[in-house]
C-alpha positions in Angstrom: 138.6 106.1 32.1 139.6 104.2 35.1 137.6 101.5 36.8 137.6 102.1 40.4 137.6 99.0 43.0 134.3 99.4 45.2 135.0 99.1 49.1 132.4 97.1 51.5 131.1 99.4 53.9 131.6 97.4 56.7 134.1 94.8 56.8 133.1 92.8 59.8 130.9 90.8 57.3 133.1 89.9 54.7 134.5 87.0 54.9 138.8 86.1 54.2 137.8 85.2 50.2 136.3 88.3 49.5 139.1 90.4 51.2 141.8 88.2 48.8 139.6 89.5 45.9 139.4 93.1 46.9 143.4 92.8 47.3 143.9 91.0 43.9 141.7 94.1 42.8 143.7 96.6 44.9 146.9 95.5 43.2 145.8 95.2 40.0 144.3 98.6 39.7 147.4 100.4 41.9 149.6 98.1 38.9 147.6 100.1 36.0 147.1 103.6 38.3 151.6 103.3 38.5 151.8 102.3 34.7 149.6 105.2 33.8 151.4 107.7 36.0 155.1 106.5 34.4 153.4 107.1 30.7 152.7 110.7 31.3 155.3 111.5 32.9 158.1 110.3 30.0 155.4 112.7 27.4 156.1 115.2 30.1 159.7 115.0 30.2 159.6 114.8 26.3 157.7 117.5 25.6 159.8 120.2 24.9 159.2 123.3 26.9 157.7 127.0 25.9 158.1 128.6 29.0 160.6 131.5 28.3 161.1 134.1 31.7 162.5 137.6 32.2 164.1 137.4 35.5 167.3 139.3 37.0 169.1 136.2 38.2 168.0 132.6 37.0 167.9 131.0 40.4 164.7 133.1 40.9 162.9 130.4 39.0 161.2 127.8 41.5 160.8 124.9 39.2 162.4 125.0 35.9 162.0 122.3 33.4 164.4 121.2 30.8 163.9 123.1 27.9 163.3 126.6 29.9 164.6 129.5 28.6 165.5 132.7 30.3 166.9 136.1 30.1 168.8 137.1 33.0 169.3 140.8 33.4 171.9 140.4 35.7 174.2 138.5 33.3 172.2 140.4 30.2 172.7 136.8 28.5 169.9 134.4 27.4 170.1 130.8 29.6 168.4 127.4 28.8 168.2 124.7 31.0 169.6 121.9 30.7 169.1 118.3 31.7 172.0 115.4 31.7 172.1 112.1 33.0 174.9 113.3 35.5 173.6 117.7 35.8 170.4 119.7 35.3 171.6 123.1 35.2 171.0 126.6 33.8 173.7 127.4 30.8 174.4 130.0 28.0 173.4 130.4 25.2 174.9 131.5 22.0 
């Protein structure tokens, strides 16, 4: 579980050391928070998907991951999505 940096309730009394340590604290911690945030999202991205939708055209779909899968009833065809280094975009599928 995170450790949380405590704030002074007033800082008219604290003097220009303390404020250095609360920054060196304030880093450190926003260092760990950014590191942390980075590690879930790459499980996120690697996780594959299960989310499978029944829609009539794929661009109905708000937020699709890669991995989605969807049968579009306009095109009666099954579409995944797909995510390159240059496209993400919905194809077909076999």
């Amino acid at each position: 579980m995170a450790r949380y940096p405590t704030f002074p309730t007033s800082f008219k009394t604290v003097s220009n050391v303390e404020l250095r340590e609360l920054y060196a604290t304030l880093e450190t911690w926003s260092g760990l928070l950014t590191a942390e945030l980075e590690n879930r999202d790459i499980l996120t991205d690697a996780a594959p998907s299960t989310n499978i939708y029944t829609v009539v055209t794929v661009t109905e779909i708000g937020r699709p991951r890669k991995g989605d899968i969807a049968y579009s009833a306009s095109s009666g065809k099954y579409k995944g999505y797909v995510s390159t280094a240059v496209s993400t975009e919905w194809q077909n599928l076999n």
